[in-house]
C-alpha positions as CSV (number, residue, x, y, z in Angstrom):
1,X,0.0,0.0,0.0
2,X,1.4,3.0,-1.5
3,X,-0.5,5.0,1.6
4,X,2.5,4.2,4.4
5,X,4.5,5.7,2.8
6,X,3.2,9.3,1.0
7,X,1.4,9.3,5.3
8,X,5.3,9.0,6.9
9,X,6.5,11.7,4.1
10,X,3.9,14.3,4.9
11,X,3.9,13.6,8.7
12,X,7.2,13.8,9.4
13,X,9.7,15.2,6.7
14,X,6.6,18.1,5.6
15,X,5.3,18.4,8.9
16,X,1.9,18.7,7.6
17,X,-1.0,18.3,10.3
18,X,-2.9,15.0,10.4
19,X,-6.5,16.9,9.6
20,X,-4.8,17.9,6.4
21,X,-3.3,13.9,5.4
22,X,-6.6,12.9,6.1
23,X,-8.3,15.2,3.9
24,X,-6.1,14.8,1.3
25,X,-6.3,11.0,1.7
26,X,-10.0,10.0,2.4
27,X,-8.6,8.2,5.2
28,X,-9.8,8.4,8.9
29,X,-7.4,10.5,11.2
30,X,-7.3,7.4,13.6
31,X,-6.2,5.5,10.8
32,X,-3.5,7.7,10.3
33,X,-2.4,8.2,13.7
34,X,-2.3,4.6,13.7
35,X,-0.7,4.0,10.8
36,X,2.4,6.4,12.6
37,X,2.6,4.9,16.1
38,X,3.5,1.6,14.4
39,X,6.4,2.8,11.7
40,X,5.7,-0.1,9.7
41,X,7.4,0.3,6.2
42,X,6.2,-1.1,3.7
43,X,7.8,-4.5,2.4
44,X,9.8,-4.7,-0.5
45,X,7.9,-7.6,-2.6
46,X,9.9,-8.6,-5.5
47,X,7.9,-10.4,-8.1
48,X,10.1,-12.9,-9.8
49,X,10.6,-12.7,-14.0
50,X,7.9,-15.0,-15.5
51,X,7.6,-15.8,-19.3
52,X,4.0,-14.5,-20.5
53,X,2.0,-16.8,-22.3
54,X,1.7,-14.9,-25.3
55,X,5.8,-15.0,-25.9
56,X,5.2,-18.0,-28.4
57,X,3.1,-16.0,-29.9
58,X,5.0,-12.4,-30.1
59,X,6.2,-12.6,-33.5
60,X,2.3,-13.4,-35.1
61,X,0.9,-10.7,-33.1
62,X,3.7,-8.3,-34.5
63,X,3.3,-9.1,-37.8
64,X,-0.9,-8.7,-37.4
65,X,-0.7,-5.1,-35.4
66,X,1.8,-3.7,-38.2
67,X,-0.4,-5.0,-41.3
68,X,-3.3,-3.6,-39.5
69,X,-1.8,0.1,-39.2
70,X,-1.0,-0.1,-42.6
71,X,-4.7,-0.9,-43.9
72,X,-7.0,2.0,-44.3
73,X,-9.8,2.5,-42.1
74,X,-12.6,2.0,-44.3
């Protein structure tokens, strides 16, 4: 959650007021307040390199976009 960490940011390198993350954030001030008594940080998820399941296909689907730009419209 991208929240943690734009919350920590305003809180306590901008010093802005907790009414003002919350308004700017839709989320409750208690939520907020919450959020920076614990200091989590957000983890680091990696996600490992996968093959898609269109790569066998990557060369077809190529060749179909670029013959399609070049036909007209109509």
């Amino acid at each position: 959650m991208e929240f943690l960490k734009v919350i920590r940011t305003w809180a306590l390198r901008d010093k802005m007021p907790i009414r003002e993350i919350a308004r700017r954030t839709g989320i409750s001030r208690n939520t907020i307040k919450k959020y920076l008594r614990e200091g989590k940080v957000e983890p680091a998820i990696q996600t490992p390199d996968r093959p898609s399941k269109l790569d066998p296909y990557a060369k077809q689907l190529t060749a179909w976009l670029v013959s399609d730009l070049r036909e007209s419209r109509k």
